[in-house]
N, C-alpha and C positions, 0 to 999 in steps of 0.2 A: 417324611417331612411334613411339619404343619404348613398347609396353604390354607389361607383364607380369602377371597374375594372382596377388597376393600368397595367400600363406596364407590363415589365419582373422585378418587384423588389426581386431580388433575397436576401437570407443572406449573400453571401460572398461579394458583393457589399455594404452593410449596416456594413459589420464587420472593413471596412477599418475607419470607426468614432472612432476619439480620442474626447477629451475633445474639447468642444467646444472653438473656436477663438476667440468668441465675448469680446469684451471688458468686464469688471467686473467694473457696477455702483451699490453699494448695495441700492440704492434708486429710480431706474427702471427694469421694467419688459416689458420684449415684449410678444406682443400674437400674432399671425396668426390663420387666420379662413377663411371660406370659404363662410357664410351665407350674403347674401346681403343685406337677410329681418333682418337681425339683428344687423347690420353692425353700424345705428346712437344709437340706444339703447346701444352696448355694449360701444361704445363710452361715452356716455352720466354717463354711472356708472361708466366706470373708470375714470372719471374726478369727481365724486364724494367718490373713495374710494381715491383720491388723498388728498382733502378734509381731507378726515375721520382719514389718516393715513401718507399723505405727501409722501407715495411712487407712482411716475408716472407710467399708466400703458398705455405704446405704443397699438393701435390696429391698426393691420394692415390686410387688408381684398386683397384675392386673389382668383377671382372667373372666370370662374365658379371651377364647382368645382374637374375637370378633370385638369384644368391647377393648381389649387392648391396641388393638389396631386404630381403632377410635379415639383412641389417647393418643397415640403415634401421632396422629395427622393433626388433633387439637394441639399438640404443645408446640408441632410445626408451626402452624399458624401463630402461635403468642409466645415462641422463642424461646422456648423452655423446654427445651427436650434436654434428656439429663445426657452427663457423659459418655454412658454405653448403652444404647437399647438394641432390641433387634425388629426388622423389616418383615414383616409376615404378607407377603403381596408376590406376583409375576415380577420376571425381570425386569420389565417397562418401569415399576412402580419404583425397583430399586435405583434404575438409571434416574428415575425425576428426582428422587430426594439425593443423588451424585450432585444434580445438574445444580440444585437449589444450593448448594453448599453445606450440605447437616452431614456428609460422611466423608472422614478421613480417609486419602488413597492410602493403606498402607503397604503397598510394592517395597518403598525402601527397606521394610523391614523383613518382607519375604525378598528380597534380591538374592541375587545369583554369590556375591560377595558377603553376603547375609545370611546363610541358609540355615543357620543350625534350625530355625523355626519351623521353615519349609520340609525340611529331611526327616519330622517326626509326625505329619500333618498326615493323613489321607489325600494325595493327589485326588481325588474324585470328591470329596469333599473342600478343597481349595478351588476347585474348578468351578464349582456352583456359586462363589462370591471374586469370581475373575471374571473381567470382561478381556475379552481378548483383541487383535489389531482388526480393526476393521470391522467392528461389530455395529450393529445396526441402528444400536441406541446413540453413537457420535458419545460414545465417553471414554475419554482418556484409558489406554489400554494399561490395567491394573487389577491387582487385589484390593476390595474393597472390606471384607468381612472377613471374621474367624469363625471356622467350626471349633463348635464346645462338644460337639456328638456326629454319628453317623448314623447312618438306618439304610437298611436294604428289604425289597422286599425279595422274600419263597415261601417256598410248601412245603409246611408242617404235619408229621404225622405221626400218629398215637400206639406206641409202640407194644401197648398191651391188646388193641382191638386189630392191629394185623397179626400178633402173635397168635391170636384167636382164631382167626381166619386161614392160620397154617401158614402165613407169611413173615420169610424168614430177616430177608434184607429190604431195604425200601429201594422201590422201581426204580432204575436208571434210566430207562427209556420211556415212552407216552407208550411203546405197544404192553410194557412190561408194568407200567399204571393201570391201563386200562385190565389188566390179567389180575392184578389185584384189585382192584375194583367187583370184578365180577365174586371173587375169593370172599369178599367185605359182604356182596347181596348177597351171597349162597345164606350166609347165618345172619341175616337179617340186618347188619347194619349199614346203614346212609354214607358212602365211598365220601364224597365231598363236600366240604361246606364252602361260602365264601360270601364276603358283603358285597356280592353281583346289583343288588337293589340300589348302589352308589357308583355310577356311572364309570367313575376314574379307576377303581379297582378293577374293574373286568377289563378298560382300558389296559392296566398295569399287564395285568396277566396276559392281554392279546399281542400288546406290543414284543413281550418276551420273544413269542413265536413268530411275528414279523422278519426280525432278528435274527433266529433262528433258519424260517425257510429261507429267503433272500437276502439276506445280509442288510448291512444300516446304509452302502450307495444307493443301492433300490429303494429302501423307505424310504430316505430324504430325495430321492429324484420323483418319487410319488408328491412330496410334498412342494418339492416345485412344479408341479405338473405334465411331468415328463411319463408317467409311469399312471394308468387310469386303475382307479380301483376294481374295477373287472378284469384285470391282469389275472392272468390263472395261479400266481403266487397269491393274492392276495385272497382268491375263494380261498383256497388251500389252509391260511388262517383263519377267515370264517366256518370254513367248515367244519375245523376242530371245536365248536359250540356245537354243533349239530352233530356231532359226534359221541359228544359229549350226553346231551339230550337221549340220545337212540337207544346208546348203551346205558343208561340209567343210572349216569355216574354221579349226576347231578341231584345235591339233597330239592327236595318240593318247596315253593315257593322263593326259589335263589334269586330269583330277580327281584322279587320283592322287600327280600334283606336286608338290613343296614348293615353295618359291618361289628358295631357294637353286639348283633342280635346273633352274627355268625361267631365272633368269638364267645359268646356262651355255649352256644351249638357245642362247639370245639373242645370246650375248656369241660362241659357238661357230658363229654365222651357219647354226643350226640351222632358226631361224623369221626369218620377215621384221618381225612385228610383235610387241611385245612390252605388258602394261599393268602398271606398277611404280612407284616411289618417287623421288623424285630422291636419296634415300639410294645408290641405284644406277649413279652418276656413278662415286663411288669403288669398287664392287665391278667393274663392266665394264672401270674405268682397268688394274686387277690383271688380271684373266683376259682382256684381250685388250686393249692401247693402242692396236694398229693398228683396232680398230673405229670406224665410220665410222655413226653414225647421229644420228636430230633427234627433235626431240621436239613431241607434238601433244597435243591434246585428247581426250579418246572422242569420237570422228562424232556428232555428234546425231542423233536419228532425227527428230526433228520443230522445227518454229522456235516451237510452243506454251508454249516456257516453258525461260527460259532451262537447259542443261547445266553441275548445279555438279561441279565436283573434291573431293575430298575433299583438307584442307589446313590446317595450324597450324602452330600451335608444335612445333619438330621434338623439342626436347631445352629442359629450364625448369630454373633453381635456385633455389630458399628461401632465404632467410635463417631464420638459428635466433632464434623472439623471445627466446630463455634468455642468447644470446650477449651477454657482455660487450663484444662487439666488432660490436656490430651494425650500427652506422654504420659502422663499419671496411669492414664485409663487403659492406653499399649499393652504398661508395665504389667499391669494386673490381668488383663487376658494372657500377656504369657504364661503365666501364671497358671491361671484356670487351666490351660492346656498343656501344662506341663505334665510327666509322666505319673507324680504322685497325688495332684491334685485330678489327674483324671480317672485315677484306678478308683479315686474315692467315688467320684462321679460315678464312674461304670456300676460297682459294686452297691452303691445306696439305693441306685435309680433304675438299676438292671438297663442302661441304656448305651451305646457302642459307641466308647472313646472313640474322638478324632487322633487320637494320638498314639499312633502304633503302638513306641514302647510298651504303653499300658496293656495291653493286648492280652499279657502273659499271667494278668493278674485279674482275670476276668473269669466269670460263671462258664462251667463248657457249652452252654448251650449258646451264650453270648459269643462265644469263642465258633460257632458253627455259623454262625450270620458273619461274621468276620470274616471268615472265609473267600467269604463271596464277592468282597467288595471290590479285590481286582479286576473282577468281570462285570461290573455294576455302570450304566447310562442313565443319563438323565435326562430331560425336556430342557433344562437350563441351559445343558453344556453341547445339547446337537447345535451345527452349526445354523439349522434353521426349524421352528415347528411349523405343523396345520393349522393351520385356522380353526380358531375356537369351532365354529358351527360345524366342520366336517366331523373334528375329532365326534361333536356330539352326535353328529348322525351315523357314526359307525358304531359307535357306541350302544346306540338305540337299535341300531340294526344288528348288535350280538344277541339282545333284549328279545328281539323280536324271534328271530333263529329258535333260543333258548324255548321261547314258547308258543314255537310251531305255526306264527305268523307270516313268516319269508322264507325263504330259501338263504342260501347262501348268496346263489345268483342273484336276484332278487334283490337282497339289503346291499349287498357291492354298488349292484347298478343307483339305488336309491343317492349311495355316499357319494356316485359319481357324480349327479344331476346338481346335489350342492355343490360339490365343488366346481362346476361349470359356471353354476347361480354366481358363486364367491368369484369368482376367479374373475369373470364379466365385469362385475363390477369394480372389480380394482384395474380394470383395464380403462374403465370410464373417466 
């Protein structure tokens, strides 16, 4: 999922939105969106739902997708946000523009007596634009967004540089990675890549085995501070970086990274395994077609509890509640996620319908990320996160592990001291 960290968008700035300016044509609709890679396709269907139904639908594409977030919050401010955009921000940011009035609840139309909509959706992708009862931001318990895509992240591996290495199936378990790995150094190639050098991905990939060793009561009792991160579960997922390190699994410079630099690695048959996005279907199709790899789970290290992915909604759009055309606007996301409007999605964009049916008509490689998204959790839809600061000092303390700064001990104790620091203060 695209996140971006908006400015300062605060609620009292969002509250000054009255009903939108825009002109009132009951026979057009505007979208704004951010996706480049999807930018001629979205075009292309709404000039066929023009077709289907005679109502035009403007797209207007504003990228990347930091300047488009910027547009977000300007049209908020001068009442002109179009019929359908999408929120690229944390939840908080999503709740302010509920609170301000710019986003239609649409519950009535995912209802229980309503479902046809809901029954073809990805539950884990509807759960990322639902606030649930009782939730923290005080917003009416509802579906607020549609997914037009999904994305999960795994670990990617290259089927011709382990068939080289004598390796015949891809690891199921981290002891049975690790064994390939070594297979990978014997004849000189680099076992792993990953854009470690971007804080959240190595996040992605620790949280897996969080997961995995103790189960998600334990992490979220950790995150209410019930559970200190020097608990011996928690080295136990640190330690799998220094594990990592020892045995030489790790390609040189991984903390340094970006994740752009590791999918070339990848794509350039640099490393044999890779851990990424299924966004990453269409950046590999570009820098390498002839690449030949599959796609798997992170190994579990243990069978104590199940190994989730990290996985939602990949890309959502709003309806404007200000829009005169708000059923108009409904109409036409059902649309977008209907089963043959999304096979075309899948297929132009190589990107993983929200909407099962399509499922069938989809790339196998696209069809191998799909997979997973039964098993797939998000930061959205836990019932509670860390605090920004811990998450980053655990983070920095995998960084640090990776390149023989701390121990395991060591960075736990450090993530603990913040979160004592954080903790203190919200008790003040």
């Amino acid at each position: 999922m695209q996140i971006v960290t908006v400015f300062c968008c605060c609620l009292g700035l969002l509250l000054s939105a009255g009903c939108s300016s825009r002109p009132h044509d009951p026979n057009k609709i505007l979208l704004w969106h951010w996706m480049t890679d999807r930018d001629e396709t979205l075009k292309k269907l709404a000039g066929q739902y023009q077709k289907e139904t005679g109502i035009e639908v403007t797209i207007e594409l504003f990228a990347p997708s930091d300047a488009y977030s910027q547009k977000i919050i300007a049209a908020a401010q001068a009442n002109v946000l179009p019929d359908i955009y999408g929120i690229l921000d944390k939840k908080s940011i999503f709740a302010d523009f509920i609170k301000a009035g710019l986003v239609a609840d649409l519950s009535a139309e995912f209802a229980v007596d309503n479902a046809a909509w809901t029954k073809v959706l990805f539950e884990k992708a509807l759960a990322v634009n639902r606030f649930e009862a009782g939730n923290i931001y005080g917003i009416k318990p509802g579906v607020y967004g549609v997914p037009i895509d999904v994305t999960n992240m795994q670990m990617l591996y290259n089927k011709k540089l382990l068939a080289r290495a004598g390796i015949q199936n891809p690891p199921r378990t981290y002891d049975e990675f690790i064994k390939s790995a070594a297979a990978l150094k014997r004849i000189g190639v680099p076992p792993f890549v990953s854009g470690w050098g971007e804080l959240w991905l190595a996040d992605c990939f620790a949280s897996n085995y969080a997961f995995n060793i103790m189960g998600e009561e334990k992490v979220m009792a950790t995150f209410r501070g019930e559970v200190p991160y020097t608990d011996p579960d928690w080295i136990k997922v640190l330690d799998i970086f220094r594990d990592l390190r020892d045995k030489g699994v790790l390609i040189d410079g991984i903390v340094t990274k970006g994740n752009k630099y590791a999918e070339q690695d990848f794509a350039l048959e640099r490393a044999a395994f890779t851990f990424n996005g299924s966004w990453c279907v269409n950046v590999y199709k570009d820098m390498n077609p002839d690449l030949d790899y599959g796609v798997m789970p992170p190994p579990p290290i243990t069978n104590a509890h199940a190994l989730k992915i990290w996985g939602g909604a990949g890309s959502s759009f709003v309806v404007n509640n200000t829009s005169s055309n708000k059923d108009k606007a409904i109409a036409f996301l059902k649309w977008l996620t209907a089963k043959d409007s999304q096979a075309v999605l899948a297929k132009q964009t190589n990107n993983l319908p929200s909407n099962r049916e399509a499922m069938a008509m989809i790339p196998p490689v696209l069809e191998a990320f799909a997979k997973g998204m039964e098993n797939s959790t998000h930061p959205t839809i836990w019932p509670l996160n860390e605090n920004p600061l811990v998450v980053e000092a655990f983070d920095k303390g995998i960084q640090a592990i990776i390149i023989g700064e701390k121990t395991p001990q060591q960075a736990a104790a450090g993530v603990q001291q913040v979160k004592d620091r954080e903790t203190a203060k919200q008790k003040k």
